[in-house]
C-alpha positions as CSV (number, residue, x, y, z in Angstrom):
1,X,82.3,-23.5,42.7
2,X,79.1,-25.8,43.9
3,X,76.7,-23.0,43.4
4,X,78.2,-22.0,39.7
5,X,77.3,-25.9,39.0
6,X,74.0,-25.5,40.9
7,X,73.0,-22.4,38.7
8,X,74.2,-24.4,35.3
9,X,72.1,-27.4,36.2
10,X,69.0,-24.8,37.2
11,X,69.3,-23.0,33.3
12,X,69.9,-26.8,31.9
13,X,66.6,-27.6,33.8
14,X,64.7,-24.5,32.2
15,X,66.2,-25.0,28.9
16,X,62.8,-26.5,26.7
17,X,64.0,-29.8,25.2
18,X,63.9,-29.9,21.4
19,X,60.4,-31.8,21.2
20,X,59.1,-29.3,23.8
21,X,61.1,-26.7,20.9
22,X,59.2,-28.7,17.8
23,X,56.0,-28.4,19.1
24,X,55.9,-24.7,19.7
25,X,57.0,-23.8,16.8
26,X,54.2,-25.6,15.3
27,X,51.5,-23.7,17.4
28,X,53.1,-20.4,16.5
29,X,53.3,-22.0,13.1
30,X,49.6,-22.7,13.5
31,X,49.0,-19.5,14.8
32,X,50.3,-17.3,12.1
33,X,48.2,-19.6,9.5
34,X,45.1,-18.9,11.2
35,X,45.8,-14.7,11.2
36,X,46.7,-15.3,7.1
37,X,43.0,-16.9,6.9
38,X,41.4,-14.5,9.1
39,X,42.9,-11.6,6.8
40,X,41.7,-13.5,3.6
41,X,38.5,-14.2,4.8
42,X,38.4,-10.4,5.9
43,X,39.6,-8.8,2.5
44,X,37.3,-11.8,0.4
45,X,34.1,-10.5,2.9
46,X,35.3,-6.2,1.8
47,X,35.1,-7.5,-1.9
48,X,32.2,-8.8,-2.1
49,X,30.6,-5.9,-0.2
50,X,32.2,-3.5,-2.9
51,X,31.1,-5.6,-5.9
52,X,27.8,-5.7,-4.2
53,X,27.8,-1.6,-3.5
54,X,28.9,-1.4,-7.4
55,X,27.0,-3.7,-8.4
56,X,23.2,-1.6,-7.0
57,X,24.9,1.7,-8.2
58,X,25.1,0.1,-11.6
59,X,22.0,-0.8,-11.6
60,X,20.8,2.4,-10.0
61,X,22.5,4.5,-12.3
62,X,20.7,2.2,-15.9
63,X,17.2,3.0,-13.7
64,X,17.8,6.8,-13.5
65,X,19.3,6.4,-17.2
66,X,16.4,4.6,-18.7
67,X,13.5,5.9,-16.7
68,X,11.2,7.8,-18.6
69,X,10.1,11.2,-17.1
70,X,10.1,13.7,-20.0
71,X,7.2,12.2,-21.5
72,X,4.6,13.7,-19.2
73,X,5.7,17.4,-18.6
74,X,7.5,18.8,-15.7
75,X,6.1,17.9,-12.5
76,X,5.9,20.1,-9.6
77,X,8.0,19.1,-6.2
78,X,6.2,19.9,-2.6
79,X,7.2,23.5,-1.5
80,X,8.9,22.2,1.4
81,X,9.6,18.5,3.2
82,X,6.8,18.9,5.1
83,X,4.1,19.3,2.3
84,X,2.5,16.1,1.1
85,X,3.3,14.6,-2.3
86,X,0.2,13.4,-4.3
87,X,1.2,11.5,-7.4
88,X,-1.8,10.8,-9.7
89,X,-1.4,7.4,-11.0
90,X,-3.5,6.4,-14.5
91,X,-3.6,2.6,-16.0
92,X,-4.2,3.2,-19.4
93,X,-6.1,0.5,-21.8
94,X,-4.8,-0.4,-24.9
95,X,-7.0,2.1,-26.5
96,X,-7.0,1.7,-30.6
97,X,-6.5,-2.5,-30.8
98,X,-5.5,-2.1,-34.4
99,X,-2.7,0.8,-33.2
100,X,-2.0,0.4,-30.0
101,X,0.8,3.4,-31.0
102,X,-1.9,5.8,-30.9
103,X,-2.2,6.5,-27.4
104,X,-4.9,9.8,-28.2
105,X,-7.8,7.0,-27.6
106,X,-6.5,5.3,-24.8
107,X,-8.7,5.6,-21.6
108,X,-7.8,5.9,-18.1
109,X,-9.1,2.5,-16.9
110,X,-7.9,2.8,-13.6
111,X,-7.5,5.8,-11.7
112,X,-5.7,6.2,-8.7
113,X,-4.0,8.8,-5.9
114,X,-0.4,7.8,-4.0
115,X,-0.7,10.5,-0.9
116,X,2.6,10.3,1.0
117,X,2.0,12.7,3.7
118,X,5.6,12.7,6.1
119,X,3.7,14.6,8.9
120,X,1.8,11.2,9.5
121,X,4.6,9.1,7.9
122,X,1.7,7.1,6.2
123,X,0.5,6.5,2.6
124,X,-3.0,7.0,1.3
125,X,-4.0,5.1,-2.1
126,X,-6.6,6.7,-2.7
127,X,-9.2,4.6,-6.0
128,X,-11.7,7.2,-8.2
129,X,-14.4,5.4,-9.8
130,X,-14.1,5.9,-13.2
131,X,-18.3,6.7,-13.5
132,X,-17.2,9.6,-11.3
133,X,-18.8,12.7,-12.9
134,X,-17.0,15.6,-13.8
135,X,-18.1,18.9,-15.7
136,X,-16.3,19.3,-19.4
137,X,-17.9,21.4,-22.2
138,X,-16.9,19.3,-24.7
139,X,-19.5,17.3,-28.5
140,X,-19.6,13.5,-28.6
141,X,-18.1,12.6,-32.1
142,X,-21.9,13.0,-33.2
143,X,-21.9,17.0,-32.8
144,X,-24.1,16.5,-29.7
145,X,-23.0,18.6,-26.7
146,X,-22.2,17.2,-23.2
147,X,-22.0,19.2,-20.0
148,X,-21.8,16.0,-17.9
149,X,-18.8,13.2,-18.4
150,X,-17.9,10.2,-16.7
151,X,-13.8,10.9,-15.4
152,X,-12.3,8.1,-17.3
153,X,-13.2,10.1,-20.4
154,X,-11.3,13.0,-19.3
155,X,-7.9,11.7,-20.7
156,X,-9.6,11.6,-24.5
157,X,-11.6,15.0,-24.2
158,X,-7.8,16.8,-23.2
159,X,-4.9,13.9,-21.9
160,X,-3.8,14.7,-18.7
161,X,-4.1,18.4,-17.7
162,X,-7.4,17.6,-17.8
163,X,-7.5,14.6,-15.8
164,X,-5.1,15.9,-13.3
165,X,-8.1,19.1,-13.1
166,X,-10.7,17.4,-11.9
167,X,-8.7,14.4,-9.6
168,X,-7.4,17.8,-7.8
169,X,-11.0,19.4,-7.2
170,X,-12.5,16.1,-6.2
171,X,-9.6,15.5,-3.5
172,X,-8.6,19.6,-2.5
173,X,-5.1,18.5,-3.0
174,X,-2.2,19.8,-5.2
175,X,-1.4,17.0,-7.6
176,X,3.0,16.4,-7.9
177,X,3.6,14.1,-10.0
178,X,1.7,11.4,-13.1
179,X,2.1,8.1,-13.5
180,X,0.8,6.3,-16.3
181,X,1.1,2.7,-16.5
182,X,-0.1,0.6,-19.4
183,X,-0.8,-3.6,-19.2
184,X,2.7,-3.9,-20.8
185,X,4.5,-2.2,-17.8
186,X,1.9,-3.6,-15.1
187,X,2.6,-7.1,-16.7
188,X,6.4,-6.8,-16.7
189,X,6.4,-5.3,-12.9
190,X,4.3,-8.7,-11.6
191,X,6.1,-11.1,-13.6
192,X,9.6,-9.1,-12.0
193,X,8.0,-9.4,-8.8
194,X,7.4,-13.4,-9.6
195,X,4.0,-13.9,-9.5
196,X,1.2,-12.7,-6.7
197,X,-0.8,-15.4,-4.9
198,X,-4.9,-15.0,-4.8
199,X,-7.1,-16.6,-3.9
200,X,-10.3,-16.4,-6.0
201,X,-13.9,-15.6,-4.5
202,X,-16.1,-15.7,-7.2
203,X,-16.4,-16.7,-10.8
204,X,-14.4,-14.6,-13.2
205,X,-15.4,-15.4,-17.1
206,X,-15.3,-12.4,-19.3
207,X,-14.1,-11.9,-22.8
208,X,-13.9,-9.1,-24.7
209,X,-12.0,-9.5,-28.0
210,X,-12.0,-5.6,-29.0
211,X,-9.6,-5.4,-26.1
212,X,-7.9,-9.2,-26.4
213,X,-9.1,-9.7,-22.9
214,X,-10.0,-13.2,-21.6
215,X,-10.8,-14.0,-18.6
216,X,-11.5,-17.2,-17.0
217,X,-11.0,-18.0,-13.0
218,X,-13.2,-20.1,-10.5
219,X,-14.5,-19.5,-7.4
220,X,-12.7,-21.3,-4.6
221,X,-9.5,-22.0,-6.2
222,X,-6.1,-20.4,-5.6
223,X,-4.2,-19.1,-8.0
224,X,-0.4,-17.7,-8.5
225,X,-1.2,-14.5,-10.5
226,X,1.8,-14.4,-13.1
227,X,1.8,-10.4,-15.5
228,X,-1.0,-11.9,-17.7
229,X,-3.2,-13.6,-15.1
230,X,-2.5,-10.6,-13.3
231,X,-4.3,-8.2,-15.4
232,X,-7.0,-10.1,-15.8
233,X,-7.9,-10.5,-11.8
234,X,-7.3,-6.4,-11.9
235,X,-9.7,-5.8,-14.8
236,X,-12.8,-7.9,-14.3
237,X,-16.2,-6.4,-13.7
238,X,-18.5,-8.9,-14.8
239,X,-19.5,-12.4,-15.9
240,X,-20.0,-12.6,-20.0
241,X,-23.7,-13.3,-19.0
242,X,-24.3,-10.0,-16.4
243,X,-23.8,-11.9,-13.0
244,X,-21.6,-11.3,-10.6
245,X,-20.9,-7.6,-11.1
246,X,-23.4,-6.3,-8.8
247,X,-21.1,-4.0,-7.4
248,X,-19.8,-2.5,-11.1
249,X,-16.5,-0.8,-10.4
250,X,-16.8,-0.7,-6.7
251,X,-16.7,-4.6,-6.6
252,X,-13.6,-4.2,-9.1
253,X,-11.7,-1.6,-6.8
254,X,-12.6,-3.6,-4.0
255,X,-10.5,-6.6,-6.3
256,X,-7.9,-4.1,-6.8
257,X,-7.4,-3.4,-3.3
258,X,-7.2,-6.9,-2.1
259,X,-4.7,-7.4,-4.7
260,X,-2.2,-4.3,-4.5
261,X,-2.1,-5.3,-0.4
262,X,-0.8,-8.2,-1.8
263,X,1.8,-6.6,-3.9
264,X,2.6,-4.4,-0.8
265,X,3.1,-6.9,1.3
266,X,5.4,-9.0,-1.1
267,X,7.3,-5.3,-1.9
268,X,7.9,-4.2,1.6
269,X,9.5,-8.2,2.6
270,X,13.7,-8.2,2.8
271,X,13.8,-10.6,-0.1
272,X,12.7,-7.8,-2.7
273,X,16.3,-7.4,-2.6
274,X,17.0,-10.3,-4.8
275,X,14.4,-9.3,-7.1
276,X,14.8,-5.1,-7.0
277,X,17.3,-5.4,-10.8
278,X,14.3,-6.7,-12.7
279,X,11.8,-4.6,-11.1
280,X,13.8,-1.6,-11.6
281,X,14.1,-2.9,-15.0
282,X,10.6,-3.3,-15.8
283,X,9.5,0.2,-14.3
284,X,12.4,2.2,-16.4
285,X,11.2,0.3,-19.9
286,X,7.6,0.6,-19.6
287,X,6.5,3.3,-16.8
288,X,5.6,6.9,-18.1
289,X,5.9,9.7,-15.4
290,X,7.2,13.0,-15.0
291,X,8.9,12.4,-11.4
292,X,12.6,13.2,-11.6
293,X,14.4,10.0,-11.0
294,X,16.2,11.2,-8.0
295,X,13.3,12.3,-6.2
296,X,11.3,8.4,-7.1
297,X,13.6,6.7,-5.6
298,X,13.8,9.3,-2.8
299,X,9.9,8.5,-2.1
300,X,10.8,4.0,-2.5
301,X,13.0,5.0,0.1
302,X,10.6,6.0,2.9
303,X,8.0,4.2,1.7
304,X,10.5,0.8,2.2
305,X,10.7,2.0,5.8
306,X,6.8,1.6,6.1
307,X,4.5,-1.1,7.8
308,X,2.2,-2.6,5.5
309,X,-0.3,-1.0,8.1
310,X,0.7,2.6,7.2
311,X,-0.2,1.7,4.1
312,X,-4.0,2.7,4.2
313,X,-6.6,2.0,0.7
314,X,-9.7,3.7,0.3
315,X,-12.0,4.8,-2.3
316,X,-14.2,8.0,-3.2
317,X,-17.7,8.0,-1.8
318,X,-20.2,9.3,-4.2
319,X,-23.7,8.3,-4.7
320,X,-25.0,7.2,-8.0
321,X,-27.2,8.6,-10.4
322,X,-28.6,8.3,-13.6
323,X,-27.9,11.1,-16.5
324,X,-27.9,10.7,-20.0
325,X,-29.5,6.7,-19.4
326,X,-26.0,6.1,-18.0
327,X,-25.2,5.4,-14.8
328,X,-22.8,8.3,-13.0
329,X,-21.3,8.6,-9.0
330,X,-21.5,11.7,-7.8
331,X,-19.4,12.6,-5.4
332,X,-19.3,15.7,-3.0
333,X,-16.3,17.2,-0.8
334,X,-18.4,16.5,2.3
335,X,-19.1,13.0,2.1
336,X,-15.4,12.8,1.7
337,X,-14.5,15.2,4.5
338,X,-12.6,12.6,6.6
339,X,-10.4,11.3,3.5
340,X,-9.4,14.9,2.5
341,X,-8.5,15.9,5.5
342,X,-6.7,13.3,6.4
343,X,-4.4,13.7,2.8
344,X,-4.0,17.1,4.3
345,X,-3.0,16.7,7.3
346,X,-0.2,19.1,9.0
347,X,0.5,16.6,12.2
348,X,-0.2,13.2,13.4
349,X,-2.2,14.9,16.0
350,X,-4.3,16.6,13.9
351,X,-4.8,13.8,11.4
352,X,-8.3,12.0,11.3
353,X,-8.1,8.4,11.8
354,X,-8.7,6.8,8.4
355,X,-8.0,3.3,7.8
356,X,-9.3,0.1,5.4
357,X,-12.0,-0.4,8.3
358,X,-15.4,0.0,6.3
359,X,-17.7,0.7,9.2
360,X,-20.5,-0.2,7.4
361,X,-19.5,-4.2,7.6
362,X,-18.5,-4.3,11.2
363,X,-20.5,-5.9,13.7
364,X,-20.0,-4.0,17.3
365,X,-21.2,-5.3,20.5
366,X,-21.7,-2.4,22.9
367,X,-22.4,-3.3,26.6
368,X,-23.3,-1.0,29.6
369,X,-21.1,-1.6,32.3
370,X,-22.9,0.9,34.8
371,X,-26.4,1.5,36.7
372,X,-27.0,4.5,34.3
373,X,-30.2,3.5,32.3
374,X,-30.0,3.9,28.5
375,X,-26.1,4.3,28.4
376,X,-25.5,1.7,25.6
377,X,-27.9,3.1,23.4
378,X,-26.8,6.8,23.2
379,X,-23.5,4.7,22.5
380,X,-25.2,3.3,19.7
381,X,-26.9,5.9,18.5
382,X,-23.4,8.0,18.6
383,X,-22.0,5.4,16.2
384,X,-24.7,5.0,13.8
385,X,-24.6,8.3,13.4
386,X,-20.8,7.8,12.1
387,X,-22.0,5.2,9.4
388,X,-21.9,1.8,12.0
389,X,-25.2,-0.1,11.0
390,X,-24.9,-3.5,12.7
391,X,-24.9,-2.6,16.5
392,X,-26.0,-4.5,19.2
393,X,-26.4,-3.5,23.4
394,X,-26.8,-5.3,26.1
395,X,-25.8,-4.7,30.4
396,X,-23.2,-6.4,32.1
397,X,-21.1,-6.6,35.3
398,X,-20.3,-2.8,36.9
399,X,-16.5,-1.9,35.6
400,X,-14.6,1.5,36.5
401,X,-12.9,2.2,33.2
402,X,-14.6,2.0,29.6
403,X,-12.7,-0.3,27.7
404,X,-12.6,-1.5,23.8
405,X,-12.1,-4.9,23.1
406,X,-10.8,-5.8,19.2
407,X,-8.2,-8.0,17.5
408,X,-7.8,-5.5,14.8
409,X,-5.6,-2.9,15.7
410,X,-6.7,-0.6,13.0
411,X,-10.6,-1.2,14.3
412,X,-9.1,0.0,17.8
413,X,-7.6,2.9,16.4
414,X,-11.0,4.0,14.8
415,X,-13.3,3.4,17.7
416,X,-11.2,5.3,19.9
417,X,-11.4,8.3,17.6
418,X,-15.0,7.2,17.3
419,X,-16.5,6.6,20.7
420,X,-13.6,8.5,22.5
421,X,-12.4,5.7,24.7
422,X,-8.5,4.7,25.0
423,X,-8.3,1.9,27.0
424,X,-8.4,-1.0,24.7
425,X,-7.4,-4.6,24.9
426,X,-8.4,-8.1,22.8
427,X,-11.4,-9.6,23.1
428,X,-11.8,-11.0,26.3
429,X,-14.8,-13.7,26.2
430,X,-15.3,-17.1,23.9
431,X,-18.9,-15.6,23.5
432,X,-18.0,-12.4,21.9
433,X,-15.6,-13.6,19.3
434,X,-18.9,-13.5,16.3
435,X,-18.0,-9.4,16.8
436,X,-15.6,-7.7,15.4
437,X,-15.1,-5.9,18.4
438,X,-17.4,-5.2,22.1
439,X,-17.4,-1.7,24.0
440,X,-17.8,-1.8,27.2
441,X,-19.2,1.3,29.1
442,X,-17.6,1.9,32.1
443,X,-18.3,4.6,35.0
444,X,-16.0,7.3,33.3
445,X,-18.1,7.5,30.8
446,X,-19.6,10.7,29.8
447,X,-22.9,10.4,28.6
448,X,-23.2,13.9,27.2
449,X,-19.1,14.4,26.2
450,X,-18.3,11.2,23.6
């Protein structure tokens, strides 16, 4: 009988009291309150992720609705994923001012290549001078014959078959795809992109009213570049009173360049995201091509995936000459050799290093790090040879291993394919930092094998 009571007293004892009761009930309460939220928060987070997924296939789907790739022909796709794709791309002037409909007399005032080459998973814009010469049998309006035209012509003498011809010879490549993009569409695509930021480096007053182009920018001042302001920066060549234009196209592609990197650079940054509706927008209303709309947004796709350093801008070489009083480039297949090839390329391997580097501006300090006389100077000699024409040598301490010293990685990249050296590192010394890089010779280097 004790130990019954003794076992009644224990449960008693274990028994929670009814505050101990209360108060668990409101953790559990608490508990199941918290789960509710987690499961709202969860289902509000998968909602907004499907009205974002709709929301880009909507505006997908208008881009591939409104794009406009009939206009041009049909294009030609690689023969397999491993070909390059060349797209010619054309910015078209505003032609006849009084019927700007009329786009027979419209000019190809900018002419341009977009290699995308997946063996070396870079891109190659690729400028043609519009004095560049080509050969068309064609009369001036006069009756007077002409063997000899300068390429932005081409479009007028026989639209773009005929431009597409001669872009092809001049490069050995197999054009894909056209792109024509007038001042309308390349206003609407900057203004979509909100505005580039330049800054100006030298006096920009031009006005031509045949074309309702006005320019007017300053030397040293910095300026957000909205559509308008834009087009202006990209088509100046010259000063109303001759100066400044030394250069003549050259000097405006070298503009161009500075200016696309820009656009690059602003394209390839996470926060296109936000702005990818009205760019998409801007490109399907105003952009004539002929790539299918599957296959363009295929190409955005890896390009997205690029570095702005895989993104490489050059221009065809050609030397100039006067025919007909005007002034013409000529340009050969062997002064380009390096740039064709490398639009060609079948591996990363075999690809030749080509990069925004102009040699020709560089200033390369090359010092002999060994007791063998004359080393530096077949060093230079090597390099002048490859177009480098401000070179200096000079002897320093004995080293084991040649080495090149750069900030610029795509420098580094060149010189080693240059001077055949692949140890590389920054610029070591206070002293050396007036050159854009210093080569230093050590004692593995062949005199008679680089």
């Amino acid at each position: 009988m004790g130990n019954r009571r003794e076992d009644l007293e224990s449960v008693e004892r274990k028994r929670p009291s009814r505050e101990e009761q209360i108060k668990r009930r409101k953790i559990e309460a608490r508990k199941r309150k918290k789960k509710r939220q987690r499961r709202r928060i969860a289902i509000s987070i998968l909602t907004v992720l499907l009205v974002a997924i709709l929301g880009t296939a909507l505006y997908i789907y208008n881009f591939l609705s409104g794009l406009k790739t009939n206009t041009l022909g049909t294009g030609v796709a690689p023969i397999s994923s491993q070909d390059p794709i060349n797209i010619l791309v054309l910015g078209m002037d505003i032609g006849d001012v009084d019927n700007q409909g009329n786009k027979s007399g419209r000019r190809s005032d900018t002419i341009m290549v977009l290699n995308y080459n997946p063996n070396t998973k870079k891109v190659h814009v690729v400028s043609i001078p519009r004095d560049t010469l080509v050969e068309i049998d064609a009369y001036l309006d006069s009756g007077e014959y002409r063997r000899y035209w300068k390429i932005n012509t081409a479009y007028v003498l026989g639209g773009e078959e005929e431009i597409k011809t001669h872009v092809e010879d001049l490069l050995d490549i197999n054009l894909n795809y056209i792109v024509e993009v007038d001042y309308t569409a390349f206003r609407s695509i900057v203004d979509a992109l909100g505005g580039i930021e330049m800054k100006i480096e030298q006096d920009m007053f031009y006005d031509d009213d045949g074309q309702n182009l006005h320019i007017n920018f300053k030397a040293g001042e910095t300026v957000l570049l909205d559509g308008k302001k834009a087009e202006e920066f990209f088509r100046w060549r010259k000063n109303n009173d001759g100066s400044g234009g030394d250069e003549g196209d050259l000097g405006r592609i070298n503009n161009q360049h500075q200016f696309i990197s820009k656009v690059i650079n602003k394209a390839l940054s996470p926060s296109i995201v936000f702005k990818a509706p009205k760019i998409l927008e801007a490109i399907s209303q105003n952009v004539d091509t002929n790539i299918p709309a599957k296959n363009l947004i295929s190409l955005g796709m890896k390009i997205m995936r690029l570095k702005p350093a895989d993104i490489i801008m050059t221009t065809l070489q050609g030397e100039p000459e006067y025919i007909y009083g005007e002034s013409f480039l000529i340009a050969d297949k062997e002064t380009n050799r390096e740039l064709i090839n490398a639009l060609n390329a079948e591996s990363t391997s075999s690809a030749p290093i080509i990069t925004s580097v102009n040699r020709e501006e560089l200033k390369v300090l090359v010092l002999n790090g060994t007791k063998i006389d004359g080393l530096a100077s077949s060093a230079r000699d090597t390099l002048l040879s490859l177009g480098y024409t401000n070179i200096e040598v000079g002897n320093t301490d004995n080293i084991e291993k040649s080495v090149i010293e750069t900030d610029n990685k795509d420098l580094k990249d060149l010189l080693k394919n240059d001077i055949g050296i692949e140890k590389s590192g920054k610029i070591s010394k206070s002293e050396y930092k007036e050159y854009d890089a210093v080569i230093v010779l050590g004692k593995d280097y062949n005199l008679f094998g680089n």
